[in-house]
C-alpha positions in Angstrom: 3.1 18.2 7.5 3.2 15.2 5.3 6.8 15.1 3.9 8.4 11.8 3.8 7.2 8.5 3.6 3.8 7.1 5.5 3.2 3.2 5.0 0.0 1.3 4.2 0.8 -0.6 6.7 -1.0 -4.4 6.2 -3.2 -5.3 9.1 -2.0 -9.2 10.1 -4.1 -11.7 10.9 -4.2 -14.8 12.7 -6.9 -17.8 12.6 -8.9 -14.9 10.9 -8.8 -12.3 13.9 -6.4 -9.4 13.6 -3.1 -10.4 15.0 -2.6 -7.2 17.4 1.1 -8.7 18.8 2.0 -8.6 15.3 0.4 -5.7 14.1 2.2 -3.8 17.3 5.7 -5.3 16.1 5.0 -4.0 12.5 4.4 -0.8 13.9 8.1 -0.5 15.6 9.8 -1.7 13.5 8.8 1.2 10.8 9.7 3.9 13.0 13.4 2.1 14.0 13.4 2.5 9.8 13.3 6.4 9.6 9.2 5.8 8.5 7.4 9.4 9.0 3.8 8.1 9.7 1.8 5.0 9.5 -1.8 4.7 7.4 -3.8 1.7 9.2 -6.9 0.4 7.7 -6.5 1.4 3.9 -7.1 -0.7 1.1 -3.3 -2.1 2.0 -5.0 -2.6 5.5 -7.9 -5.0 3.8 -10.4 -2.2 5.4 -13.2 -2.9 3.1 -13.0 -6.4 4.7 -12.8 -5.4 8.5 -16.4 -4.4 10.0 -16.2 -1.2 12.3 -15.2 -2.4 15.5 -12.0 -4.1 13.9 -11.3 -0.5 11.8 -11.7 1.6 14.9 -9.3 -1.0 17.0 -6.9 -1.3 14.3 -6.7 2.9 14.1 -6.5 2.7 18.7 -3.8 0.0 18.4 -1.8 2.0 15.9 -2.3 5.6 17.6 -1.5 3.5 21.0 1.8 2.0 19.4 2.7 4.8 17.5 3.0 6.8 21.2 4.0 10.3 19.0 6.9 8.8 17.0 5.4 10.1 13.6 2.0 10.7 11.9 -1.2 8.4 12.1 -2.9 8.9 9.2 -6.1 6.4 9.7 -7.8 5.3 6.5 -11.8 6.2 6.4 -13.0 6.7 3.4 -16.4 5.2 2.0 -18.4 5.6 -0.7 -21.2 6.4 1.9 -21.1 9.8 2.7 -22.6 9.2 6.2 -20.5 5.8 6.7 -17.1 8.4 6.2 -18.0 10.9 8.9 -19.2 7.9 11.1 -15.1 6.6 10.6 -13.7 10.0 10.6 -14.9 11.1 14.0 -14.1 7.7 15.4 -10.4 8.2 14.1 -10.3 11.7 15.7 -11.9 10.3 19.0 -8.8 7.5 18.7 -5.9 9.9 18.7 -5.1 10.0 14.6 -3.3 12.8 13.2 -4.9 13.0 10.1 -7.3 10.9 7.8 -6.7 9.3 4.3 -10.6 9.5 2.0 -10.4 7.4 -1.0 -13.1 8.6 -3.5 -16.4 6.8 -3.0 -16.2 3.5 -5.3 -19.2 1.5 -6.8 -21.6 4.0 -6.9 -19.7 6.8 -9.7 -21.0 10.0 -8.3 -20.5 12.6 -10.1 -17.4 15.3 -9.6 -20.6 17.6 -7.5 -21.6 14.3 -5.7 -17.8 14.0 -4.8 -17.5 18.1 -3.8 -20.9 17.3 -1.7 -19.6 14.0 0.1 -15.6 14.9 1.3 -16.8 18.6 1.9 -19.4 16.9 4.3 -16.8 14.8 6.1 -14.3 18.0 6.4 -17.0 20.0 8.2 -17.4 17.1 10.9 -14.3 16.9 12.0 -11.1 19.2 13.0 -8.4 16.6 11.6 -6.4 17.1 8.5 -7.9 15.5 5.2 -5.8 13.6 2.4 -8.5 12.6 -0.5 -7.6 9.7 -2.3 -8.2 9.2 -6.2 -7.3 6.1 -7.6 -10.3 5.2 -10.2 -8.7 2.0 -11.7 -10.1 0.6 -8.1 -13.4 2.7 -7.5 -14.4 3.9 -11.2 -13.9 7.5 -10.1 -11.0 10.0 -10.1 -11.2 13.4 -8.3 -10.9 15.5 -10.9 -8.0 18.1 -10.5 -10.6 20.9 -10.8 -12.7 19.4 -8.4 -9.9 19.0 -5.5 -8.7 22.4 -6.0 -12.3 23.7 -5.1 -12.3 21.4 -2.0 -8.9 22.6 -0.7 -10.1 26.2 -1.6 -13.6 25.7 0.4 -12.1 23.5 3.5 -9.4 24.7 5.3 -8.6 20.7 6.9 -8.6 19.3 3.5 -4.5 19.6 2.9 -3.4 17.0 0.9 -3.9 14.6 -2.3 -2.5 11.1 -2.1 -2.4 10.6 -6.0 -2.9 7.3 -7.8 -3.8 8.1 -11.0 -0.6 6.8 -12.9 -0.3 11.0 -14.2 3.1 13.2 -13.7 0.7 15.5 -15.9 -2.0 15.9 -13.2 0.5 15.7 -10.6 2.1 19.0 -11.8 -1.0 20.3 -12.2 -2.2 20.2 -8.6 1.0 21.5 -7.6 0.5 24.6 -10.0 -3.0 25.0 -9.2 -3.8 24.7 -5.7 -2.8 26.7 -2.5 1.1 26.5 -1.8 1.0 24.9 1.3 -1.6 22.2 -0.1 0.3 18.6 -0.2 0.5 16.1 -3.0 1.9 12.3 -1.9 2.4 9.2 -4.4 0.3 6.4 -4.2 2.3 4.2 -6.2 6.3 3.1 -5.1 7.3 3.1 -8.8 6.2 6.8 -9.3 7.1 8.0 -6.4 10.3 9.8 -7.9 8.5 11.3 -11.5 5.7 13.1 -8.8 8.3 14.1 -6.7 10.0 16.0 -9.6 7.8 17.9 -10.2 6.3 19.1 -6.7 5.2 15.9 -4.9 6.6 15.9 -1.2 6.6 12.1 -0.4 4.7 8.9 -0.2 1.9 6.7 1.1 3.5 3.5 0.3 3.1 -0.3 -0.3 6.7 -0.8 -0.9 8.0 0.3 2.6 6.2 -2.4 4.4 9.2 -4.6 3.4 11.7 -1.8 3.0 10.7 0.9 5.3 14.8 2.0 5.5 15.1 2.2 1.4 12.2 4.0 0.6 13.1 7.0 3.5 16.4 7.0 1.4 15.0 7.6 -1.9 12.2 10.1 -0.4 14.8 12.0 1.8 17.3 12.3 -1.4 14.8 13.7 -3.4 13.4 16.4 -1.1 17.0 17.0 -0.7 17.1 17.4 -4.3 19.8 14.6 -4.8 18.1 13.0 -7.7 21.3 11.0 -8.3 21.2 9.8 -5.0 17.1 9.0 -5.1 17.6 7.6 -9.0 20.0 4.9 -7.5 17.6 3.7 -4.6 15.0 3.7 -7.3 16.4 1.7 -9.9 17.6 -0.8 -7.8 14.2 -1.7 -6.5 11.9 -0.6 -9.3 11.7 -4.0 -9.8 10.3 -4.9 -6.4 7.8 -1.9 -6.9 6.3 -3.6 -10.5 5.8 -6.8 -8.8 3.9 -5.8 -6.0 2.0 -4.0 -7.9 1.7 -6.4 -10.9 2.0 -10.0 -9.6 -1.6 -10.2 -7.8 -4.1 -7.4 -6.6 -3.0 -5.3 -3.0 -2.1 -6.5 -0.4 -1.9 -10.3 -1.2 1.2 -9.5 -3.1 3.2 -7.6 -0.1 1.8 -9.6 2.6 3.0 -12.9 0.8 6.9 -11.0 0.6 6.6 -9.9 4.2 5.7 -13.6 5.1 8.5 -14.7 3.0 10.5 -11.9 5.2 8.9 -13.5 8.1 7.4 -10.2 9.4 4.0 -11.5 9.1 1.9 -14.4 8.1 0.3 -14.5 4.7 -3.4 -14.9 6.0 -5.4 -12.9 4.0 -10.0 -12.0 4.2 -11.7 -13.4 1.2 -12.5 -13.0 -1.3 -8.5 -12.4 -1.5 -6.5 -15.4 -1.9 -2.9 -16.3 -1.7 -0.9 -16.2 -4.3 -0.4 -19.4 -7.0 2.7 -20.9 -6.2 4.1 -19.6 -9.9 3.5 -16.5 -8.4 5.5 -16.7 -5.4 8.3 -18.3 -6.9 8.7 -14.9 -9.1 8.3 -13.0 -6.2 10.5 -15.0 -4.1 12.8 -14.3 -6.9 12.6 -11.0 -6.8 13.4 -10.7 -3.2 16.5 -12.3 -3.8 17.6 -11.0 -6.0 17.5 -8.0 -4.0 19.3 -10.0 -1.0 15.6 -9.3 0.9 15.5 -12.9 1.9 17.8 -15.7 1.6 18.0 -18.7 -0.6 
């Protein structure tokens, strides 16, 4: 279901409302690049800064846009249990395909809190589930032992977007858990390490900006044409390190796309634009790479 590459897509803004012509624009122009699916409102979407009229129109807007040209995976993860099912069932009501559940953050439950809370949000909805660990942001991974148990215990919980920085535990989710059960990236840079040993794509940053690249290096690896995905890899592994490196997500990829002119850089505090040292490196970077022009 998920193989191939699904983007985190930003959500635009303009004089602090969401800018829906540009979001809509965003949208096409991902699936005229060979994108698989689309993830609005995850932490690439600033959702933890959108209240819940914004998250369900942003989720509407992209199902709406999408009009059946790949997946809609609709970020609704929360680290209230009740909040989660809440944006889960207003994401199935919307049209989405599937939803992306990032492990509750703040509040560290423990790995039977965690079993408790996403089995509660499978049983109130019929949609596909993709839980989300990624504790350098919430404090809390989803242990391997603990996902396997979900995926055994709820039939809609199908994939793992993986974020923990581990080939290890990538491999061992592939071993351990139910053949057709799904493991994506969650970071560009490891995108091709998971994918050798059993990953089947990507949620990416990266493709905001390069929606065309990143299909190449996913589709040559599934096609098991490493040579082919190494190339796409190296060439823009430096891209991937300083998006991910240069300033926390999204400031750093909206400030290339604005530099792209996709999008404006306009970002909800408490995120800030980057320092203009920052840009310069990253304005560097992108031409380096013949992304933008001198």
């Amino acid at each position: 279901m998920f193989e191939g590459v699904h983007t985190a897509l930003v959500t635009p803004f303009i004089d602090g409302d969401v800018d829906e012509a540009c979001l809509r624009s965003l949208i096409d122009r991902q699936f005229d690049n060979g994108i698989t699916g689309v993830v609005p409102v995850g932490t690439t979407g600033e959702s933890p800064t959108l209240n819940h009229d914004e998250h369900r129109r942003v989720i509407e807007l992209t199902v709406e846009q999408t009009a059946g040209r790949g997946l809609v995976t609709a970020g609704t993860g929360s680290n209230s249990t009740r909040e989660a099912i809440t944006l889960t069932q207003a994401a199935e009501k919307a049209g989405a395909d599937a939803c992306l559940l990032v492990s509750p953050y703040y509040n560290k439950p423990s790995q039977r809190g965690l079993f408790e809370h996403f089995k509660a949000i499978a049983e109130s909805t019929s949609l596909p589930l993709v839980l989300y660990s990624i504790s350098g942001r919430t404090g809390r991974e989803i242990a391997v032992d603990t996902i396997v148990r979900l995926q055994e215990a709820c039939p809609n919980i199908v994939a793992a977007k993986e974020a923990e920085g581990s080939v290890d535990r990538v491999g061992q989710l592939v071993a351990d858990c139910a053949d057709d059960f799904e493991v994506l990236s969650g970071d560009d840079s490891l995108t091709l390490p998971f994918m050798s040993v059993g990953a089947v794509g990507v949620i990416s940053v990266a493709s905001n900006l390069i929606p065309s690249q990143m299909s190449a290096l996913v589709k040559a690896a599934l096609d098991n044409d490493y040579a082919a995905a190494r190339e796409v890899h190296h060439r823009y592994v430096s891209l991937f390190s300083a998006l991910l490196q240069l300033d926390s997500n999204p400031v750093p990829i909206k400030t290339a796309m604005s530099l792209a002119g996709l999008c404006r850089v306009d970002l909800r505090r408490p995120m800030l634009p980057m320092e203009d040292a920052q840009v310069a490196r990253l304005k560097s970077a992108l031409e380096s790479l013949e992304l933008i022009t001198n």
